[in-house]
C-alpha positions in Angstrom: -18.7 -15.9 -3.0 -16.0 -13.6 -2.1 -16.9 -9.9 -2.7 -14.4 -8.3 -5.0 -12.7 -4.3 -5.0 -11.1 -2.6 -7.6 -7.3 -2.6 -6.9 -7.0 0.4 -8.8 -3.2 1.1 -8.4 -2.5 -2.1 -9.9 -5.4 -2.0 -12.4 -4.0 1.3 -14.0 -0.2 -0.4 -13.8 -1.6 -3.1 -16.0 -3.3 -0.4 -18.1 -0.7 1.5 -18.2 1.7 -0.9 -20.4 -1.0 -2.0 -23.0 0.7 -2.6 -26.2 4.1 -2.6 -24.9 6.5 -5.4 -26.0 7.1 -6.6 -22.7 6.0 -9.6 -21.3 4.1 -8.3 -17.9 4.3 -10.9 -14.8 2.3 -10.5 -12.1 4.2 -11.7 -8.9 3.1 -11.4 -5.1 2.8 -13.9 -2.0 0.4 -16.6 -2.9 -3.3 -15.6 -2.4 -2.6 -11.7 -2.9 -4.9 -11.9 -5.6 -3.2 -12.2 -8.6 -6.1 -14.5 -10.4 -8.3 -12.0 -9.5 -6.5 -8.8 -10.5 -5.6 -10.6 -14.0 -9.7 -11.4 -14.3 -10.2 -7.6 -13.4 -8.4 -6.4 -16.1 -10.1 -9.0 -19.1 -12.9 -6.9 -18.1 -11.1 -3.6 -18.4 -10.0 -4.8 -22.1 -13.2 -6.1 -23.0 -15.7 -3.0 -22.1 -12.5 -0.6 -23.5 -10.7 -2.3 -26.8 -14.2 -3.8 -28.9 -11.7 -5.1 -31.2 -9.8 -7.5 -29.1 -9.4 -11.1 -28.8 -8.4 -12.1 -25.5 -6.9 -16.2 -25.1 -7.1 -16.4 -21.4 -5.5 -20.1 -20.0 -6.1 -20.9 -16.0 -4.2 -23.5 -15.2 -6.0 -23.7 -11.8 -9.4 -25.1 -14.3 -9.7 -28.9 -15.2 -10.4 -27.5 -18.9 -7.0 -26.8 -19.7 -5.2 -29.9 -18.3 -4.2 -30.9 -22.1 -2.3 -27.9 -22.1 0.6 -28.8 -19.3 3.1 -29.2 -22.1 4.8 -25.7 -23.6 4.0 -27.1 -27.3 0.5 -27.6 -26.7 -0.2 -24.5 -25.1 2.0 -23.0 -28.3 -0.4 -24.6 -30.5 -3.3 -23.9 -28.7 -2.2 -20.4 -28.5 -1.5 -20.0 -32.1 -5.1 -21.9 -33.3 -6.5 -18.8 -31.0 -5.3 -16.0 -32.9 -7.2 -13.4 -34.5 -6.0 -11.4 -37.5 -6.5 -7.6 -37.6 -7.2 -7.7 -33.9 -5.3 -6.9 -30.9 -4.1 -10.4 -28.9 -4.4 -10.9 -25.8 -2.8 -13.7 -23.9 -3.5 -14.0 -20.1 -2.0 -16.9 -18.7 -2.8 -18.1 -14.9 -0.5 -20.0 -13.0 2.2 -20.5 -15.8 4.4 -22.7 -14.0 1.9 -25.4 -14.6 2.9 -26.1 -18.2 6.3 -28.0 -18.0 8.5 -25.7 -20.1 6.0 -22.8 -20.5 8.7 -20.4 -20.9 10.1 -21.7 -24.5 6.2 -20.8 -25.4 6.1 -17.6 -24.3 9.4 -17.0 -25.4 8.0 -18.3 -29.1 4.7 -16.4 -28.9 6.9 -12.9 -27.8 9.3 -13.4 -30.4 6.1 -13.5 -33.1 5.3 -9.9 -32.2 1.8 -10.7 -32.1 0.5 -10.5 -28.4 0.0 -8.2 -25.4 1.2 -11.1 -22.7 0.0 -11.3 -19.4 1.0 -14.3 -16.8 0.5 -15.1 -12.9 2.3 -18.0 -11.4 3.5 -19.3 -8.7 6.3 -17.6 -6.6 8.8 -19.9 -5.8 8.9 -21.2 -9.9 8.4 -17.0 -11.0 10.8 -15.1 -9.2 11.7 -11.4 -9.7 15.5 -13.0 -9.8 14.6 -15.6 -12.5 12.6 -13.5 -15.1 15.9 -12.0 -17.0 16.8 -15.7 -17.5 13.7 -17.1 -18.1 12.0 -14.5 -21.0 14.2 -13.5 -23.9 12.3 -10.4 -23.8 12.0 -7.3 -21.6 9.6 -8.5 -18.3 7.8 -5.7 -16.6 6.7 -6.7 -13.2 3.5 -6.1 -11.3 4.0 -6.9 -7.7 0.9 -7.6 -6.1 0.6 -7.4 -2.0 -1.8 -8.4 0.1 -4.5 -5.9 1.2 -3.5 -2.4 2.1 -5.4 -1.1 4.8 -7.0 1.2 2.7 -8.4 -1.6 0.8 -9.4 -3.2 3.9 -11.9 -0.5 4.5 -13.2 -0.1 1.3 -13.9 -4.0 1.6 -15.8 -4.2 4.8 -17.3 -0.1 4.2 -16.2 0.8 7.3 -16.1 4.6 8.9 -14.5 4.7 12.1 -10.8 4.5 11.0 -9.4 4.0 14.2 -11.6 1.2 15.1 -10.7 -0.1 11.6 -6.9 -0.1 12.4 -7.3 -2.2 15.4 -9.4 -5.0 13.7 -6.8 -5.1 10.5 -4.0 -5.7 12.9 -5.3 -8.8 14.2 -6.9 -9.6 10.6 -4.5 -8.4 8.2 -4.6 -8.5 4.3 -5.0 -11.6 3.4 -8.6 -11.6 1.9 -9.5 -15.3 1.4 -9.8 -15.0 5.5 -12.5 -12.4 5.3 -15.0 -15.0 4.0 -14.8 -16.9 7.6 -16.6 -15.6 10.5 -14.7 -16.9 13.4 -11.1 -15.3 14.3 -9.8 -18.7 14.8 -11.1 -19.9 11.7 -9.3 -16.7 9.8 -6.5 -17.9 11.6 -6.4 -21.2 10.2 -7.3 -20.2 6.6 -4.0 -17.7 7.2 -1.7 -20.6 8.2 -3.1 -23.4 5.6 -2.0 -20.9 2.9 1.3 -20.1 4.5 1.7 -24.1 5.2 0.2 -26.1 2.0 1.3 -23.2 -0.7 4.4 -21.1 0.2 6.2 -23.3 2.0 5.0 -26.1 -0.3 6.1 -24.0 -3.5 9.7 -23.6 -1.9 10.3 -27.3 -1.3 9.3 -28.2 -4.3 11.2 -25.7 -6.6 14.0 -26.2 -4.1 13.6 -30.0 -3.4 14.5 -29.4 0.0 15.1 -32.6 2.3 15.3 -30.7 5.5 12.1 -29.5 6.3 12.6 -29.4 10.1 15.3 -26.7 9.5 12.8 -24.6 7.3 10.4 -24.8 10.2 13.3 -23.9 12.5 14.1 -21.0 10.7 10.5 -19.7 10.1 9.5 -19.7 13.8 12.8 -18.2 14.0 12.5 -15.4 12.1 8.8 -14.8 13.0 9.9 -14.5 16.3 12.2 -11.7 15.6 10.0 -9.6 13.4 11.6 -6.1 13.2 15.0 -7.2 14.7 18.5 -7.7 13.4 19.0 -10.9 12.0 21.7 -13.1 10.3 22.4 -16.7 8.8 25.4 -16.8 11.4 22.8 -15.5 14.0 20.4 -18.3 13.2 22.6 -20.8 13.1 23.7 -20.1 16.3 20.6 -20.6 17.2 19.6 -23.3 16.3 22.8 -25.2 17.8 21.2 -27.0 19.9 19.6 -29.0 16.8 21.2 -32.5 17.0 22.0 -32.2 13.4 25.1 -29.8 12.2 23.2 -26.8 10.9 25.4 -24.9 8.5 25.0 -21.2 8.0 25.4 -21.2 4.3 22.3 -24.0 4.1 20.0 -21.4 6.9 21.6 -18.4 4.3 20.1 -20.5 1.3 16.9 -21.3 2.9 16.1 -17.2 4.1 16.3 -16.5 0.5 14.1 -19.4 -1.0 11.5 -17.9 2.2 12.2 -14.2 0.6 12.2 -15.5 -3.4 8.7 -16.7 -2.5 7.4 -13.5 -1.1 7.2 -15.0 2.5 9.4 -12.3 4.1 11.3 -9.2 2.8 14.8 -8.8 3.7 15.6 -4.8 4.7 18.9 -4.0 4.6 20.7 -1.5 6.8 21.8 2.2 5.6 24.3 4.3 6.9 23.0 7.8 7.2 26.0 9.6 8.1 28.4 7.2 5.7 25.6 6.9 3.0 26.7 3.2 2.7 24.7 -0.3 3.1 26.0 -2.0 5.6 27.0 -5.8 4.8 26.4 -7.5 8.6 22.5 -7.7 9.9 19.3 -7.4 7.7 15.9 -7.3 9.4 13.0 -9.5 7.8 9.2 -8.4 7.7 6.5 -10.9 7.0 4.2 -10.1 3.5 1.2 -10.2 5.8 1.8 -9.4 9.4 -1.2 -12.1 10.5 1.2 -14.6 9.1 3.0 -14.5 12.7 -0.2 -14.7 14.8 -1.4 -17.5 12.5 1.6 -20.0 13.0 2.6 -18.2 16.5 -0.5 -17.6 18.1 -1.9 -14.3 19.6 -0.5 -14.4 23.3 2.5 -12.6 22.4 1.3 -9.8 20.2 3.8 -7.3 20.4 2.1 -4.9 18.8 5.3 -2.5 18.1 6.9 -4.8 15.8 3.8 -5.7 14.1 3.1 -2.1 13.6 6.9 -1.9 11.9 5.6 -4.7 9.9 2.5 -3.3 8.6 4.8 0.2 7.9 7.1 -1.3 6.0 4.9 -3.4 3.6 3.0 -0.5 3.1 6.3 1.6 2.3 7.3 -1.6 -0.7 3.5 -1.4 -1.5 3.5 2.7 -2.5 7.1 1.6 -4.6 10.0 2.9 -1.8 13.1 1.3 -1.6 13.2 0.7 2.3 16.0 0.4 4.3 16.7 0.3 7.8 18.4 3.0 9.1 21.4 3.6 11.6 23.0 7.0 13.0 25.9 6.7 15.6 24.9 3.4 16.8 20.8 4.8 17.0 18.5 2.9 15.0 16.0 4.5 12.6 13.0 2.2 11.6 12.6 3.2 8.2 14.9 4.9 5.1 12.2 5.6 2.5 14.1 6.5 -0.9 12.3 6.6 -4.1 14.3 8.6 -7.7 15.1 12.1 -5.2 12.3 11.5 -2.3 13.6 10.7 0.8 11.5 10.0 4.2 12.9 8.9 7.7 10.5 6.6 9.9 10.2 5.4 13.0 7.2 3.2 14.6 5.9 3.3 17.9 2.8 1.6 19.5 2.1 4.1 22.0 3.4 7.2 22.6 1.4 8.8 25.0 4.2 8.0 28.0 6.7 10.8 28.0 9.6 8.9 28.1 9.0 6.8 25.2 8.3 9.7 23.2 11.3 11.4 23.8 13.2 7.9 23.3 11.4 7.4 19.4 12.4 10.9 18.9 15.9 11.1 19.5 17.3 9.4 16.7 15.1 11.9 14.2 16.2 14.9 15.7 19.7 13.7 15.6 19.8 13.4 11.8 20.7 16.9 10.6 19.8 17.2 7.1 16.8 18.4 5.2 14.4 15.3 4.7 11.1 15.0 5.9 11.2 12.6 9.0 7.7 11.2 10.5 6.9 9.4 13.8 3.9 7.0 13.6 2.6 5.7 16.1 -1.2 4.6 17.4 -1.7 8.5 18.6 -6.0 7.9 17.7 -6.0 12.0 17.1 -4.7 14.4 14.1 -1.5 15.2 12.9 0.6 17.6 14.8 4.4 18.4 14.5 7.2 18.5 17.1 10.2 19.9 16.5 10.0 20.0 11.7 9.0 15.4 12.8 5.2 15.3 12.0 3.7 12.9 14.6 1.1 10.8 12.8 -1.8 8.3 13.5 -0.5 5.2 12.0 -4.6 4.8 10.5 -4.1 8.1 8.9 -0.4 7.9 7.4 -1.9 3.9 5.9 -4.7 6.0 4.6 -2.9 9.1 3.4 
């Protein structure tokens, strides 16, 4: 049995909108825990609202298999319903029941029920909800573990030691249960195999499977670097087939609709424009890469950008990526009047590199806070108004 830990942010997001008239969809990369989260909060409800009735539907369990249809899991709903209670509907994996959104539609429009669903990504996207509810949607996206969470799971001390064992095994918590690295390893790519990139073709009905494998070695390969359809196709020329970039265009975003990879776009500091050419992609769980890539190639750098910016989505930044007179800047962090500028580094202890993931900081001239993280294994210090942080502590901070 897998051990469970409170997920508090996302806990007191859920409690949060009780009694709202929104429909609240939990989304995230599959095996985030979503199930679990939604299970975690029927507990909340039933030890704090005694007068409650909660209709809770998992789709995942043999017992609701008459259900598939949207009228009988309307019906069934309905039957459920307690008068001069509060309602509850928590639905698990949604997308199960062929036309499930003309019954939540139905159910919202009645007025009657706090509603709750999980499904799966590629068939719940944050792009489809407007079209797919009548209603207002409020969306709970759900990541894999943070670090923090990762040491509250295993109860470990030594965060530095920590930090070295989450970058090789990640967030990804269905892993923890296996004791052998290669084994985590496995469990990591069979979820990233049978379910995301299963959910995509499906949804998609893609044909052309070879080019979605083409263009996921691709573009975990080139974690953290500037990428384009046109660059990819280019690429992948040498395919006997014509590859089109609109098709490789298409096929990024089904890998990004399904939570696979986010796409960071790039920000002109000194123009305060996005820039249109060139997006960089970061995997939802950096031990996706050494799952389908292997381990010989680590390059911890980029897989320390990768952890950074998941971690920046996860605390509710919009990211960016950042460029001043032609110098890159990992990170833009902007969030309502907060804004933070980021670069990575694996190791900083070589002069020359420190001065080189400085520069483009101490070139920006105005007023916002800018950080340097990097694998420094000692406390916080500033140089020149850029705090130089351990990348343990800033993931614990």
């Amino acid at each position: 049995m897998m051990k469970l830990i409170e997920r508090i942010q996302y806990l007191e997001k859920m409690i949060n909108v009780i009694g709202t008239p929104d429909i609240k969809v939990i989304t995230g990369v599959r095996r985030s825990g979503k199930s679990k989260l939604l299970e975690a909060f029927k507990e909340y409800i039933e030890a704090h609202c005694p007068d409650c009735n909660i209709i809770h539907i998992n789709f995942n369990l043999l017992e609701f298999d008459g259900l598939l249809e949207y009228k009988a899991l309307y019906d069934y709903i309905k039957a459920k319903y307690v008068q001069k209670k509060q309602n509850f509907v928590f639905i698990d994996e949604v997308q199960m029941c062929r036309g499930f959104e003309k019954a939540i539609n139905s159910l919202h429009s009645a007025e009657k029920y706090d509603i709750y669903i999980t499904g799966s990504n590629a068939f719940l996207l944050s792009s489809d909800l407007a079209t797919l509810f009548t209603g207002r949607t409020f969306e709970i996206k759900v990541f894999p573990f943070s670090f923090s969470e990762y040491m509250q799971y295993f109860n470990y001390g030594d965060k530095y030691g920590a930090f070295d064992r989450y970058l090789l095994e990640g967030g990804m918590a269905g892993s923890y249960l296996y004791k052998d690295q290669e084994a985590k390893l496995d469990y990591i790519a069979d979820v990233f195999d049978t379910l995301i990139v299963r959910d995509i073709r499906k949804k998609y009905k893609l044909r052309n499977m070879q080019l979605m494998e083409k263009i996921i070695d691709f573009l975990l390969d080139n974690i953290a670097n500037l990428s384009s359809a046109r660059s990819i196709t280019s690429a992948l020329s040498g395919l006997k087939e014509k590859v089109n970039h609109v098709t490789v265009s298409a096929y990024m975003q089904y890998l990004c609709n399904a939570f696979a990879f986010y796409k960071i776009r790039r920000y002109d500091i000194k123009g305060k424009k996005y820039l249109a050419s060139n997006d960089k992609y970061y995997l939802s769980d950096h031990t996706f890469r050494y799952a389908k890539l292997g381990t010989k190639n680590m390059d911890y750098g980029r897989m320390l950008e990768n952890i950074v910016a998941i971690e920046l989505l996860r605390r509710g930044y919009e990211v960016y990526a950042g460029v001043l007179y032609k110098k890159e800047i990992d990170f833009v962090a902007i969030k309502r009047n907060e804004k933070i500028y980021i670069q990575v580094s694996d190791n900083i202890e070589n002069e020359k590199t420190f001065v080189r993931e400085l520069a483009p900081l101490l070139h920006i001239k105005d007023a916002y806070p800018k950080m340097l993280v990097a694998r420094t294994r000692h406390n916080e210090y500033q140089y020149e108004g850029v705090r130089i942080i351990d990348i343990a502590e800033w993931l614990l901070a």
